[in-house]
N, C-alpha and C positions, 0 to 999 in steps of 0.2 A: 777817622777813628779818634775817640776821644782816649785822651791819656788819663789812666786812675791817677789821684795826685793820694799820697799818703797821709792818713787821718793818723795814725796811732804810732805810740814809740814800741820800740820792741818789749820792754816790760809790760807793757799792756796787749800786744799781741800773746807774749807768756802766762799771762794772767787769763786771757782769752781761751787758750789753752785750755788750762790746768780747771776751768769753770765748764767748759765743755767735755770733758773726762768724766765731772760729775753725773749721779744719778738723778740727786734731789737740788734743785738750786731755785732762787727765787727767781722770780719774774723777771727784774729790774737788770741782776746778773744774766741771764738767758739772752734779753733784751740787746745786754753791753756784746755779750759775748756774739753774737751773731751780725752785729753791723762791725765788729772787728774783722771777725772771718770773712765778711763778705767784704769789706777794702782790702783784705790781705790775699785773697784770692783775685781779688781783680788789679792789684799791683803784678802780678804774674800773665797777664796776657799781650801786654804792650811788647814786653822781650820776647813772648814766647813766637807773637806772629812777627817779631821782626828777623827772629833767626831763622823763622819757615820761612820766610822774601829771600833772605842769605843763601840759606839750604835751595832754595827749588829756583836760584838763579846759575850757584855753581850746577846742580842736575842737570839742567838744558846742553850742557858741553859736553859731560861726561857719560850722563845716560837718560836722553830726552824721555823716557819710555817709565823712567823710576817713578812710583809714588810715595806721596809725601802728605801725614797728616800730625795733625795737634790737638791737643788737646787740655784742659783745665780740668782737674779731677773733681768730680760734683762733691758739695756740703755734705752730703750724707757720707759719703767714702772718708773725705778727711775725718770728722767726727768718730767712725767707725775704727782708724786708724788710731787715733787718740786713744781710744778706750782699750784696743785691741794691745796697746803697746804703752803701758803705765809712763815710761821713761822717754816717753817722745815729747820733745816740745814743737808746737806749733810754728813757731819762729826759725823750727829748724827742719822740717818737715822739707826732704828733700825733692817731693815727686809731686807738686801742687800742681806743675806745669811740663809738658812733654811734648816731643816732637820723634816722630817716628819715618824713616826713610824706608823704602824696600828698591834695590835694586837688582839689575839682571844677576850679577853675580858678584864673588867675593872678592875680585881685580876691582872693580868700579866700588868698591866699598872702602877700599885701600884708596882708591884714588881720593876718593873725598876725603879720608880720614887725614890725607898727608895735605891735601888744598887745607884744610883746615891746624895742621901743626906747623904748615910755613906761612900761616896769613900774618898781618901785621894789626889783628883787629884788635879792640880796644879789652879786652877782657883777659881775665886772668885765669891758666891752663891749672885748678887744682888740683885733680886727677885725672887719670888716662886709664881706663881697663881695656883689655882686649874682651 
């Protein structure tokens, strides 16, 4: 798997943004703003399958039987999002990237939620919803 390497600084992914929001924009803009979104969106796949490998390694213990999928939210849906939500910035677009578990019930749903709040994995816990 090849890793995206990032082309753009976040000003310019915000800029990428705020140009695809638009109705009328030139070519040149449309141009920019589309090879932005498209390394920005493929910066989001490299974590997204490495924490499905994470996810569907602890499942095999707790509920061989769970499925497990992912997913990259296609151009047209971000774009749509954009437009749909004046005050969204691109840069901060929280759902680009998703991973979805189903298990037999809601004990093995707990299990994993607690394998993952006593791991020692490199990442930082900024919210927690139930």
């Amino acid at each position: 798997m090849k890793i995206i390497e990032r082309e753009y600084s976040g000003n310019q992914v915000k800029k990428a943004g705020k140009i695809l929001k638009k109705a009328a924009v030139s070519q040149e803009e449309r141009e920019f703003a589309d090879k932005v979104l498209t390394n920005w969106r493929g910066l989001h796949f490299y974590p997204i399958n490495t924490f499905r490998a994470t996810l569907t390694k602890k499942l095999k213990t707790i509920d061989p039987d769970a499925l497990v999928a992912q997913r990259l939210k296609r151009t047209p849906s971000i774009v749509s999002k954009l437009v749909r939500f004046p005050n969204m910035s691109l840069a901060l677009m929280q759902d680009i990237g998703g991973l979805r578990a189903v298990l037999k019930n809601l004990s093995k749903v707990r299990e994993v939620e607690g394998s993952y709040l006593k791991s020692s994995i490199n990442h930082e816990l900024v919210n927690h919803k139930d």
